[in-house]
C-alpha positions in Angstrom: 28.5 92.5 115.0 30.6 93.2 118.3 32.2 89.6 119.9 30.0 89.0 122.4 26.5 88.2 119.9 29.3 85.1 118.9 30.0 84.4 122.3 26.6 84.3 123.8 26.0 82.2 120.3 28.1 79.9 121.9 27.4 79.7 125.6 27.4 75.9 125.5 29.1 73.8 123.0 30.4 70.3 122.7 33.8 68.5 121.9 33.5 64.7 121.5 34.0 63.9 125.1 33.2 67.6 126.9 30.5 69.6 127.0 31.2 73.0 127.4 29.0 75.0 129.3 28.3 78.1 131.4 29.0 77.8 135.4 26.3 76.8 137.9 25.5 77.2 141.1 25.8 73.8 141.8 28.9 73.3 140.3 30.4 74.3 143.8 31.2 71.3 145.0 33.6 70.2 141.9 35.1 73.4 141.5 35.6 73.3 145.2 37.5 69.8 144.9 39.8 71.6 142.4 40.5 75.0 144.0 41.3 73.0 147.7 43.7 71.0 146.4 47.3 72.4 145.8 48.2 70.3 143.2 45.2 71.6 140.8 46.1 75.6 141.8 49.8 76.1 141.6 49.9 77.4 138.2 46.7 79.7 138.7 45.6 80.5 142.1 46.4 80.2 146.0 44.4 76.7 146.8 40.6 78.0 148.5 40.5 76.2 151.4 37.0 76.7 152.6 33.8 75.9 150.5 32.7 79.8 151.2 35.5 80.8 149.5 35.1 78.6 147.1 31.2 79.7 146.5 32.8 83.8 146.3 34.6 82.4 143.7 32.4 80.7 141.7 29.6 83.3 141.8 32.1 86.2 141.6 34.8 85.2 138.6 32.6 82.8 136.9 28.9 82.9 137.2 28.6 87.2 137.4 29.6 87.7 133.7 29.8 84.5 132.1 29.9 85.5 128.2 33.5 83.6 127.2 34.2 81.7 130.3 32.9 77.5 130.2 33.2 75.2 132.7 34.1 71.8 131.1 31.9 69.2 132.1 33.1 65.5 131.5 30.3 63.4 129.4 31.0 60.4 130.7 30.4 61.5 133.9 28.7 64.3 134.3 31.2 65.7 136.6 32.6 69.2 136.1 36.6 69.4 135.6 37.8 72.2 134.8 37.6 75.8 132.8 38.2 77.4 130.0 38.0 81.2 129.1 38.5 84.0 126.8 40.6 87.0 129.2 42.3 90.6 128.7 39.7 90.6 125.5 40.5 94.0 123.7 37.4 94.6 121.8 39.4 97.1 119.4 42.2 94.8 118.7 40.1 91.8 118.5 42.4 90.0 120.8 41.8 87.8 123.5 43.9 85.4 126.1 43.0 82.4 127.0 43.4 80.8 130.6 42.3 77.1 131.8 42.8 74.8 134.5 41.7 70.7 134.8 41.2 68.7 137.4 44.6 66.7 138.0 43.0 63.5 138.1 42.2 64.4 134.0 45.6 65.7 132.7 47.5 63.6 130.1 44.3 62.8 128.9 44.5 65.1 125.9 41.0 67.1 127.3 42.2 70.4 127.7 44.3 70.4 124.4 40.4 69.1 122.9 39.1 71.8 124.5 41.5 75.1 123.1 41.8 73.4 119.8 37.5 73.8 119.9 38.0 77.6 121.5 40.9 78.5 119.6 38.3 77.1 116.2 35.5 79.7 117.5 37.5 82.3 118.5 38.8 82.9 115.2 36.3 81.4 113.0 33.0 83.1 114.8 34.1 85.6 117.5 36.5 87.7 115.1 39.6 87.2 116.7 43.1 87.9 115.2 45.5 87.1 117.3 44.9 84.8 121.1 47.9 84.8 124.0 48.2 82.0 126.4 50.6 82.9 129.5 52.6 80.3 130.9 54.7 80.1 134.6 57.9 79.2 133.0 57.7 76.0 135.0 54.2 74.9 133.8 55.5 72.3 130.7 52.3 70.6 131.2 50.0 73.9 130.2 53.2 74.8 127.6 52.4 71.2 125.8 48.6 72.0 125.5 49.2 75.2 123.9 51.8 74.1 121.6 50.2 70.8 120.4 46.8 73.3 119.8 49.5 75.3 117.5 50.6 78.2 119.5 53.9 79.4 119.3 56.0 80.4 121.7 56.8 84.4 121.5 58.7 85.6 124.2 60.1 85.0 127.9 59.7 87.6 130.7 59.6 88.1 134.3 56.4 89.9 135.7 54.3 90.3 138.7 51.9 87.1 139.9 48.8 88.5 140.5 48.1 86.8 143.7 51.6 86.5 145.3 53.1 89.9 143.4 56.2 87.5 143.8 58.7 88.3 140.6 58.4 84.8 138.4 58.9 83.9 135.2 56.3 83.3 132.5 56.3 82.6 128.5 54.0 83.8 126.2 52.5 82.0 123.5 50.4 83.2 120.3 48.6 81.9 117.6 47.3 84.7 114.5 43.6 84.1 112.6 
C-alpha cells in the first residue's frame, strides 16, 4: 500500500476539540483573516493583502492536491483556524515534514500541539512513516514548544535560504523516528 490510500483514509479526522478536514472554497474568508494579518504570517509567509490573493492561495497550495494537507476547523465554533500538513514527503524514504500555522487569537491554547500529537499518531501508525521533520525560524519559540511538547527533538541548527524573502536566516530542525 503506497502512503497516500492512508492519507485519503484519513482526509477528515477529529481531535477532541478540532476537526480536521480538507480545505473549501469557502474557507476563504478565515484563511483570508489569517494570511492579511502580519502577526499570523511571520514565521511562514509574506501577509496576502488582498482577498484574490488570498483565494490563489487557497485554491492553489491547499485545495489542488489536498491528500495530507487539513485545515483545522474549531468545534466550538465552526470557524476555520489554522492548517496542518504533511510536506517534502519522500515516498522512498517514508519521510515527511510537517508545517502548521493557527490563527493568533488561538495560540497558548494547546490546539496545534493537539493537532501534531493526532498527525504525528497517523503518520507513523497508518501512513508508514519513519522518521517526520519540523523546521523552525530560529526565533519561532512558540512553533519550537509545539514540537517539542508533541516529542520532537531538536537535531540541528543551520542558516538557509527563506523561500519567500531568499533572505539568509536561521532555522532548527526537529525530528521524531516511528
Amino acid at each position: 500500500m503506497t502512503i497516500w490510500e492512508p492519507l485519503a483514509q484519513y482526509a477528515s479526522f477529529e481531535t477532541d476539540r478540532l476537526l480536521l478536514r480538507p480545505f473549501c472554497y469557502e474557507d476563504c474568508k478565515d484563511l483570508h483573516v489569517i494570511l492579511s494579518n502580519p502577526d499570523n504570517t511571520t514565521y511562514i509567509m509574506p501577509s496576502r493583502m488582498t482577498i484574490e490573493e488570498t483565494t490563489d492561495l487557497l485554491v492553489h497550495t491547499f485545495m489542488r492536491s489536498p491528500l495530507g494537507i487539513w485545515a483545522m476547523e474549531d468545534k466550538e465554533t465552526g470557524q476555520m483556524i489554522g492548517c496542518i500538513r504533511f510536506e517534502s514527503i519522500d515516498e522512498r524514504e517514508r519521510e515527511a515534514e510537517i508545517g502548521y500555522f493557527l490563527h493568533r487569537d488561538f495560540w497558548g491554547q494547546g490546539l496545534m500541539t493537539e493537532a501534531l500529537k493526532t498527525l504525528v499518531y497517523l503518520g507513523f501508525d497508518h501512513v508508514g512513516f519513519k522518521r517526520l521533520r519540523i523546521v523552525t525560524h530560529v526565533e519561532n519559540r512558540g512553533s519550537q514548544r509545539v514540537a517539542e511538547k508533541a516529542g520532537f527533538q531538536k537535531i540541528r541548527q543551520y542558516k538557509g535560504s527563506d523561500r519567500y524573502s531568499h533572505k539568509m536566516r536561521e532555522y532548527v530542525e526537529f525530528q521524531l523516528f516511528a
